[in-house]
C-alpha positions in Angstrom: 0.0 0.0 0.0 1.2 3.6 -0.9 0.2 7.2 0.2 1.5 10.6 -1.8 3.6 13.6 -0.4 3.1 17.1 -0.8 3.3 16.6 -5.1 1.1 13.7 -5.4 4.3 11.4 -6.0 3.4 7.8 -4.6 5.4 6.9 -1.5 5.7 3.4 -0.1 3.5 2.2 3.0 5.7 1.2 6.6 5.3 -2.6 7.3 1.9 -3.3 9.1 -0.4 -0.9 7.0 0.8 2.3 9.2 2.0 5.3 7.9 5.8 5.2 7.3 8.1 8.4 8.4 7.7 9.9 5.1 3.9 10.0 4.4 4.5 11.7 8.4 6.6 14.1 7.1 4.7 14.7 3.9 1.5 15.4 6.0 3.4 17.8 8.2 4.9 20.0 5.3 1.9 20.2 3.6 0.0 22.8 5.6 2.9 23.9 8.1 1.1 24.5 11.8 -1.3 21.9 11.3 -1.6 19.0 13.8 -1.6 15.2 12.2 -5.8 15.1 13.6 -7.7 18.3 11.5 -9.3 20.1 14.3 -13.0 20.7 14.8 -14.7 24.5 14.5 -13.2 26.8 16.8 -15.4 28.4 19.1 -15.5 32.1 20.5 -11.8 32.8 22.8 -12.6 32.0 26.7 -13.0 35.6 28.3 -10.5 37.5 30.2 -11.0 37.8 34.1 -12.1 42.1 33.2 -14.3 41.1 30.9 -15.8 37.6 33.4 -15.9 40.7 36.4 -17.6 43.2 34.8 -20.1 40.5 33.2 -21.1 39.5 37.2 -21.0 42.8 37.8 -23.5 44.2 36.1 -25.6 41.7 37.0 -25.6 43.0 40.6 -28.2 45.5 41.1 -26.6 47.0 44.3 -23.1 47.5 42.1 -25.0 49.3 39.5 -26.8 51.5 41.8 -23.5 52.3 43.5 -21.6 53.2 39.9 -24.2 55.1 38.9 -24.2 57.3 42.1 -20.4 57.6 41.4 -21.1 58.2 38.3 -23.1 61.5 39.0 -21.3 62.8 41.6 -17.8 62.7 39.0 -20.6 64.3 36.8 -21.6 67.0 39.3 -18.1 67.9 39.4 -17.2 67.9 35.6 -20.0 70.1 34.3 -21.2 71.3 37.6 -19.0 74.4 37.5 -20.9 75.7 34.2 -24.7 75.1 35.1 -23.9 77.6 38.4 -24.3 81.8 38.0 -21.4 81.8 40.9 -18.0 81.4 40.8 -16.4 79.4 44.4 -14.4 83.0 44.3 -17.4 85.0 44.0 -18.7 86.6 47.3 -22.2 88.6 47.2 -21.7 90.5 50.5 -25.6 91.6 49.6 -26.9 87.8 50.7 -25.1 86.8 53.2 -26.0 83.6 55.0 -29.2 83.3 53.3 -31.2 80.0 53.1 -31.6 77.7 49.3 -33.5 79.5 46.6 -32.8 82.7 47.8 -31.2 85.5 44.8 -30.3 83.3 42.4 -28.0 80.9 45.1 -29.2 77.2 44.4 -28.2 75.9 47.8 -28.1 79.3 49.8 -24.9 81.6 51.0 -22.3 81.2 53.7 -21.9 83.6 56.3 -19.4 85.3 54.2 -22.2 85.3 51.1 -20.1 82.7 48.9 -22.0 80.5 47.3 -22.7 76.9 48.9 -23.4 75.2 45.5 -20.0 76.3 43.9 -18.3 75.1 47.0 -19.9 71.9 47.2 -19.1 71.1 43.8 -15.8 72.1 44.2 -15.4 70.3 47.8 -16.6 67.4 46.0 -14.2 67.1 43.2 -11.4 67.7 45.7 -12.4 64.6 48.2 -12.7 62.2 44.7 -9.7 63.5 43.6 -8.3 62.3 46.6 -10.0 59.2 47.3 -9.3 58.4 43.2 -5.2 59.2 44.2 -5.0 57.4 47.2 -7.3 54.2 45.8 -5.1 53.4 42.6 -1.6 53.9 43.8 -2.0 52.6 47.3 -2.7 49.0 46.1 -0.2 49.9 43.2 2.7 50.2 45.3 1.9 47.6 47.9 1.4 45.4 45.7 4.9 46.0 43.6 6.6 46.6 47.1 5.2 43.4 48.7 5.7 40.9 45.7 9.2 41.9 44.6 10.8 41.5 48.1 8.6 37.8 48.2 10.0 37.2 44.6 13.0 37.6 45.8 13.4 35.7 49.1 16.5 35.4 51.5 18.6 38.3 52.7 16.7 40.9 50.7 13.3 39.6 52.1 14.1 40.0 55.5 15.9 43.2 54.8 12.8 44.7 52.9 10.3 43.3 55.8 12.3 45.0 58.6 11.8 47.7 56.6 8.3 47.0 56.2 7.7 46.8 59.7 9.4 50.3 60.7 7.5 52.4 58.0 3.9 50.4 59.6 4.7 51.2 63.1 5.1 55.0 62.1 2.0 56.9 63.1 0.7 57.4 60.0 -2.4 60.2 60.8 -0.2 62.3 63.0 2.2 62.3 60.5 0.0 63.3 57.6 -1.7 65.6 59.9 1.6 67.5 61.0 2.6 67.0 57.0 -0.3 68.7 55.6 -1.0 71.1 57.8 2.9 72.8 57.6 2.2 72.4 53.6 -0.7 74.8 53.9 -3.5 72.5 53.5 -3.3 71.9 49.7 -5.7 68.8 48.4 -2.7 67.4 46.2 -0.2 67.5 49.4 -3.0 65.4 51.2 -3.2 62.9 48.5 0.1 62.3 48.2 0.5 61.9 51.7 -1.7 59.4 52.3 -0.9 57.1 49.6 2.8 57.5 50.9 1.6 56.1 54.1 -1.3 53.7 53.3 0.5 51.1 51.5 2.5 49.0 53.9 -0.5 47.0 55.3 -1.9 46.1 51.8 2.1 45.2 51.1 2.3 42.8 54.0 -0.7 40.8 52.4 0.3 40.9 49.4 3.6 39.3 50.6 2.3 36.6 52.0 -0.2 35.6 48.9 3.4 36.0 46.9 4.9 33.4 48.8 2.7 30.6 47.9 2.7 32.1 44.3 6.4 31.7 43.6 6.1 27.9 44.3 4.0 27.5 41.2 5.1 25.5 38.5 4.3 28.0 35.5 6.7 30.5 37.8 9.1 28.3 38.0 9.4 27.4 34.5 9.4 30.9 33.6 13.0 31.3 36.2 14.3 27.9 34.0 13.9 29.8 30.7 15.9 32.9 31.9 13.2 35.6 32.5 13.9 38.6 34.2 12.4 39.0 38.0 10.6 41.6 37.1 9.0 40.0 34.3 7.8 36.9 36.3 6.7 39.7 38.8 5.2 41.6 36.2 3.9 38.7 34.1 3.0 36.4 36.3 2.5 37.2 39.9 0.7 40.6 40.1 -1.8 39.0 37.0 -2.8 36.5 39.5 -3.5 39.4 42.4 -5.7 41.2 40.4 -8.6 40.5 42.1 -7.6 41.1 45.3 -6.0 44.3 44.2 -9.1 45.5 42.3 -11.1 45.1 45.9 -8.2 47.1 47.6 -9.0 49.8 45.3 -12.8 50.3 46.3 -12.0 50.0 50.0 -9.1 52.1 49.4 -10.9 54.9 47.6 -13.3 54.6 50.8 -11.1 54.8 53.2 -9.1 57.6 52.1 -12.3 59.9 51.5 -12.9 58.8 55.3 -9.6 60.1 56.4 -9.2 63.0 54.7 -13.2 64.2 55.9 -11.8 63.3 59.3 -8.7 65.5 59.1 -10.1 68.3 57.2 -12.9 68.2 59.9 -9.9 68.6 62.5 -8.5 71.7 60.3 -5.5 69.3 59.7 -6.3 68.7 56.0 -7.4 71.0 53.4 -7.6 74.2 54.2 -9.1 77.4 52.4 -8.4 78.9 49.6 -8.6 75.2 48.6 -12.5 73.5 49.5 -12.7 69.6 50.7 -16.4 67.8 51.8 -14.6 67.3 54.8 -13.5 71.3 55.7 -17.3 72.5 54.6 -18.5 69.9 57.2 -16.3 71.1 60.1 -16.8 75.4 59.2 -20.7 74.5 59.3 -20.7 72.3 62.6 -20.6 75.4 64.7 -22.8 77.2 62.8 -25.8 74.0 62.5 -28.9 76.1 65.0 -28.4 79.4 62.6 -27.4 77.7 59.0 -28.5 74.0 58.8 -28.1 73.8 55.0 -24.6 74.8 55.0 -24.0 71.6 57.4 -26.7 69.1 55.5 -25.0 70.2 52.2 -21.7 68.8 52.5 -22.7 66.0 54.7 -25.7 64.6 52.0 -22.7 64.5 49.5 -20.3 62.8 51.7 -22.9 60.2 52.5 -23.6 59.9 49.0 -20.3 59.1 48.0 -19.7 56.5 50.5 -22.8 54.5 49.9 -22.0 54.4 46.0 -18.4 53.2 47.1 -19.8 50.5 49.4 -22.4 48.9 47.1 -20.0 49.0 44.3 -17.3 47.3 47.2 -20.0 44.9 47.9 -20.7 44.4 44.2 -17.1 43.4 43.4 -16.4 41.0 46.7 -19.4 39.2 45.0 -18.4 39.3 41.4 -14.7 38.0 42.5 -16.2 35.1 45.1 -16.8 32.0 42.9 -19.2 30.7 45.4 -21.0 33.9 45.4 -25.0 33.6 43.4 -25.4 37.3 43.2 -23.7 38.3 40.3 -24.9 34.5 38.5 -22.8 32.3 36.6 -19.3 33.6 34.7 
């Protein structure tokens, strides 16, 4: 029995009816990349785990609920500034402290006459700006920080834990409050601050899930072929933290709007010229019996904000928890 190569030319059989070397080799050169078996109709590529989240996601009624509040508030901010007839510099010294509706001022005046409208929405784009700063790059450097020094094990481990441990046990809100306030009370300053001293907790855990990732076999193959550290960190490790990350960056985003309310309150944060939820909140608490909107203002926004980040963290715990129901199957 014979078969034909690539030309058509007739090529003997291998004893036992099988295909000899050469009709192998003739099948394999025909159509380079095709396996010996043809293959059967390829279907749609599996999903990535973005596209698998947002898919449970948005099957989560609370999550939606909470993005779209986010949603408008960011919204409020971006286009707010134009729909007002006051600037958060403009001070009518005719209205001053006057209640909602009242000459052409939406939510009413100060005591000084500025308009509470323009400084809500600008109060309000100053805490996201901050709870956006301090939620992406706190889980951003705790994570690079607490993988590499797991990555890389031994002396440098210990050596980058020690230091680990010194920057955790600084006080971290003294030293932001002692920070800002010599800085003058700026919103950036504040940001910065507290992502420079919100990551070490997050890099402690992130540490100790690096540890059992490092073991893996795929990891270890890729240190066999000769890649980089910080490829197999970039590549490989930090991929497989994603999830956990992503949640670090809700709770993160809530915590730091917390903080920053809670020093700003205290006159430790931001500070005027510059507005923040948190600094409206703690000029209007003295003032509540004679001017009740300037208090309710500030505080309806800040409550808004951090219900829209909690049903949007409760949306994501759900849509990363395989056992979870509420955001239905992948």
């Amino acid at each position: 029995m014979t078969g034909e190569d690539a030309l058509g030319h007739a090529m003997p059989a291998a004893p036992g009816g099988g295909p000899s070397a050469a009709q192998d080799l003739a099948w394999t050169n025909r159509s380079p990349g095709r396996s010996r078996e043809p293959s059967g109709p390829v279907g749609d590529p599996a999903p990535g785990r973005g596209r698998i989240l947002w898919r449970r996601l948005r099957r989560t009624p609370g999550a939606l609920l909470g993005l779209g509040m986010l949603t408008s508030a960011i919204t409020l901010c971006l286009l707010g500034p134009g729909l007002g007839r006051w600037a958060v510099t403009d001070q009518d010294i005719d209205h001053l402290g006057v209640p909602p509706g009242t000459a052409g001022h939406l939510l009413g005046t100060d005591a000084g006459g500025f308009d509470l409208y323009a400084l809500l929405v600008t109060g309000t784009g100053r805490s996201l700006l901050i709870a956006g700063t301090v939620g992406l790059f706190t889980p951003l450097l705790g994570g690079v920080y607490g993988a590499t020094i797991a990555y890389w094990g031994g002396r440098r481990e210990r050596a980058g834990l020690w230091l680990l441990d010194m920057l955790i046990l600084m006080p971290a809100f003294l030293v932001a409050a002692v920070v800002a306030g010599a800085s003058g009370g700026s919103a950036v300053v504040l940001a910065v601050l507290l992502t420079l001293l919100g990551w070490m907790p997050l890099a402690r855990v992130v540490r100790a899930m690096t540890q059992s990732l490092r073991e893996r076999d795929y990891v270890r193959a890729a240190r066999y072929q000769g890649v980089s550290g910080a490829a197999i960190i970039r590549r490989h490790i930090l991929p497989n933290l994603g999830s956990f990350l992503v949640m670090c960056v809700v709770l993160g985003m809530s915590s730091a709007i917390v903080t920053e309310t809670a020093l700003s309150y205290l006159g430790l944060g931001v500070r005027p010229p510059d507005v923040s939820l948190g600094q409206l909140i703690g000029r209007a608490s003295d003032q509540l019996a004679a001017y009740p909107w300037l208090f309710w203002g500030p505080t309806g926004a800040l409550i808004w904000i951090t219900l829209g980040l909690a049903l949007v963290g409760d949306g994501v715990r759900d849509a990363l928890d395989p056992a979870s129901s509420a955001g239905g199957p992948a």
